[in-house]
C-alpha positions in Angstrom: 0.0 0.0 0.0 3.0 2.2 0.7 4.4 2.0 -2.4 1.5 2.3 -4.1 0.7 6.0 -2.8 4.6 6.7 -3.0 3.8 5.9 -6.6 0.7 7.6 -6.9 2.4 10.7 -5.3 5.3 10.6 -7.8 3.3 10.7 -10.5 1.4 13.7 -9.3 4.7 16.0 -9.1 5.5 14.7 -12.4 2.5 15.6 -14.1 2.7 19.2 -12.5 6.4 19.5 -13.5 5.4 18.6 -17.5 2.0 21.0 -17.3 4.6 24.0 -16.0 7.2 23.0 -18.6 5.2 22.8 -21.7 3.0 25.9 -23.2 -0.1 25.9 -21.8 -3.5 27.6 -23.4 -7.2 28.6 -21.8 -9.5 30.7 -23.6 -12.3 31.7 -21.0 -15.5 35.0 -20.7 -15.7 36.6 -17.4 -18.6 39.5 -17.1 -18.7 39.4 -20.7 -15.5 39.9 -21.8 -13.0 37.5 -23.7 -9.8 36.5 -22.1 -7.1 34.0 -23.0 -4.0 33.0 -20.8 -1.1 31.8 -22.1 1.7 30.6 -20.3 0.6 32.7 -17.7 0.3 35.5 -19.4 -3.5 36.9 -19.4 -4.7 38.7 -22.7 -7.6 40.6 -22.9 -9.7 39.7 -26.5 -12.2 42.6 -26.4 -16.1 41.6 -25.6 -18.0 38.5 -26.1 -21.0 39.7 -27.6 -20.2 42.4 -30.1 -23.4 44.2 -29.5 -22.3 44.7 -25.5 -23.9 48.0 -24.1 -21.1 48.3 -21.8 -20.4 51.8 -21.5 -17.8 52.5 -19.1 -14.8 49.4 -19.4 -12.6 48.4 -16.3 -10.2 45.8 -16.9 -9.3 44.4 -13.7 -6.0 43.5 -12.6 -6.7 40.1 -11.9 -9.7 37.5 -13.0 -11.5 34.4 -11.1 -10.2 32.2 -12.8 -6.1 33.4 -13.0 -6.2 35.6 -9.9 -2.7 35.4 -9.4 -1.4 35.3 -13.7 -0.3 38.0 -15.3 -2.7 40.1 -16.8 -0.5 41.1 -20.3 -2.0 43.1 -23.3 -4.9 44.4 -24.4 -5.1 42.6 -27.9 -5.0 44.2 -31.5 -8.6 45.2 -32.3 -9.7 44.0 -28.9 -12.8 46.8 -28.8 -12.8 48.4 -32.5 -15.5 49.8 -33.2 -17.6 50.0 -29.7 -19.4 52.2 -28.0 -17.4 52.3 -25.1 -17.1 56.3 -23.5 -14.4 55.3 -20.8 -11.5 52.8 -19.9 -10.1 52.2 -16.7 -7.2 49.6 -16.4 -6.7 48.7 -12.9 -3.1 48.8 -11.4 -2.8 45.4 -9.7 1.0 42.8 -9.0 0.9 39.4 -9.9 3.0 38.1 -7.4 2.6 34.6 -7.4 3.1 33.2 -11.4 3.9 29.6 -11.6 5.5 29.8 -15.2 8.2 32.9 -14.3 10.9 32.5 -11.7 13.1 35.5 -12.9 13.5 38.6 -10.9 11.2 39.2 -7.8 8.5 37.5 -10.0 6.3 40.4 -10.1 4.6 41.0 -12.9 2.4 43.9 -14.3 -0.5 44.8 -16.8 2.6 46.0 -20.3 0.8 47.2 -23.1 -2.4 48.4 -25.7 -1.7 47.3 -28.7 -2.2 48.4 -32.5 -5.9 49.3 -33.2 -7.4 48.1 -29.8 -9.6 51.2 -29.8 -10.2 52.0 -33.5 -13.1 53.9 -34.0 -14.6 54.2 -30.7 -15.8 57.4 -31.2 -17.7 58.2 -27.7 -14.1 56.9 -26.1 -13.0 60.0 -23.8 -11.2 59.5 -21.0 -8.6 57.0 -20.3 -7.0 55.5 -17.0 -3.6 53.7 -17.6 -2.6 51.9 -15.1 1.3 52.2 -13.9 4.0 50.3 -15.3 2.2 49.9 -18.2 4.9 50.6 -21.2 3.7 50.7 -24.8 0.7 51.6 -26.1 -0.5 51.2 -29.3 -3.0 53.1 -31.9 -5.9 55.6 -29.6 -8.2 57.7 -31.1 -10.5 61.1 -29.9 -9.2 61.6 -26.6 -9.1 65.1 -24.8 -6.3 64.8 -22.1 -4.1 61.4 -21.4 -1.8 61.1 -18.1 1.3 59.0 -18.1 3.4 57.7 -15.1 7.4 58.0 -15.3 7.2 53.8 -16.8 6.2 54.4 -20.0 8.9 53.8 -22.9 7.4 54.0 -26.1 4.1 55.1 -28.3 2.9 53.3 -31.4 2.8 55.4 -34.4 -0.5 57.2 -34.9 -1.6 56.7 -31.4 -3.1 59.7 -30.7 -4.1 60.7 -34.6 -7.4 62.5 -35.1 -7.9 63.1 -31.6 -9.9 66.2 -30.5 -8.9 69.4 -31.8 -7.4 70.8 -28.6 -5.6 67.4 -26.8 -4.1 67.5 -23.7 -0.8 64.9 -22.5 0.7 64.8 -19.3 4.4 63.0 -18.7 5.9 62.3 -15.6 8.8 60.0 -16.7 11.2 60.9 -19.2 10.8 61.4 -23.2 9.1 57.7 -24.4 10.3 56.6 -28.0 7.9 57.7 -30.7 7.4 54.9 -33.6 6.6 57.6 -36.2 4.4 60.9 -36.1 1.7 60.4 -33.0 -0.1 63.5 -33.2 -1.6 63.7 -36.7 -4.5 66.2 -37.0 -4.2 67.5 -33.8 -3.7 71.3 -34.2 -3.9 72.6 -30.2 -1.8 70.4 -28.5 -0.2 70.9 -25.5 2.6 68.5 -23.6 2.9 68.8 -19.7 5.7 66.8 -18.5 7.7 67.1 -14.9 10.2 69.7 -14.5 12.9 67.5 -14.0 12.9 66.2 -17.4 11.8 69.3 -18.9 15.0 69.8 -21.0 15.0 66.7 -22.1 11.9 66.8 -23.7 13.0 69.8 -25.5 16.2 68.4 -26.7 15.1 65.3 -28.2 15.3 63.8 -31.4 11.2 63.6 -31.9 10.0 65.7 -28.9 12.2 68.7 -29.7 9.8 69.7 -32.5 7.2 70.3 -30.3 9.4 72.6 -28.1 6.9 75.5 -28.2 4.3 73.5 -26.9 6.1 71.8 -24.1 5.5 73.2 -20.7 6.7 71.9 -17.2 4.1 71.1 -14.6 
């Protein structure tokens, strides 16, 4: 008998060692919008129903069914063409993530990618959530606020937004991956006085010098 649960036992741990080593895949809806983990790695698919009447989003930090994975990306096209009017992304750690061991193991919500809010027209006010650090294509917003993690801005992220467009940077200049402002003709960039010269100095930001201000 023994040896049979010593058996039974070593067959467990080795079934949980293969399921950690080998890529793993769940696609799942929670409160009506599409998620798939991989890996660990939680990605938000956009809603399940693509005639949802959800008006104001909030994309938690963790889920029921991965509270303690990594909720990743916002996926390409995730909410095109909805009628959402506001998006809050929740700031949240993943501490506990059974597929990473490197660093502390803390893990945060990284990026919007390409296209993720194309042509949600009602969209106005955006919450990022910090330590994000890309984000992607992001149409007719007035005002956006960025925390010192963000590195970089997809090209054409903030084209055709309202006329008079307000961002606010705390960090220093993030990498522009082509023009991001087209169509905007009243903007204004507030960043924190510290990096104030920067801003003014760099390769992409420097042309907008006369509409940089420190706040």
């Amino acid at each position: 008998m023994k040896i049979k649960t010593t058996a039974v036992a070593l067959l467990l741990i080795f079934s949980v060692c293969i399921f950690i080593a080998c890529d793993h895949s769940t696609k799942f809806v929670e409160n009506g919008i599409k998620y798939w983990e991989w890996n660990g790695e939680v990605i938000v698919e956009g809603f399940e129903s693509e005639e949802s009447a959800v008006k104001h989003l909030v994309i938690k930090g963790t889920v029921e069914i991965f509270p303690k994975y990594y909720m990743w990306v916002v996926q390409d096209h995730a909410f095109e063409n909805t009628e959402i009017e506001s998006l809050v992304i929740e700031y949240y750690k993943a501490e506990t993530n059974y597929f990473y061991s490197e660093g502390d193991g803390t893990l945060t919500f990284d990026e919007i990618r390409e296209c993720a809010f194309k042509n949600c027209k009602k969209l106005k006010t955006v919450s990022f959530p910090y330590g994000m650090t890309t984000i992607g294509a992001c149409k007719s917003l007035t005002e956006v606020f960025f925390d010192e993690k963000l590195e970089s801005i997809g090209e054409g992220a903030f084209n055709d937004c309202n006329d008079t467009f307000t961002i606010h940077f705390k960090g220093k200049p993030p990498k522009a991956d082509g023009e991001l402002f087209g169509n905007v003709s009243n903007l204004t960039i507030l960043v924190a006085e510290k990096h104030l010269e920067e801003y003014t100095q760099d390769e992409y930001w420097s042309k907008y010098a006369d509409r940089i201000a420190a706040e």
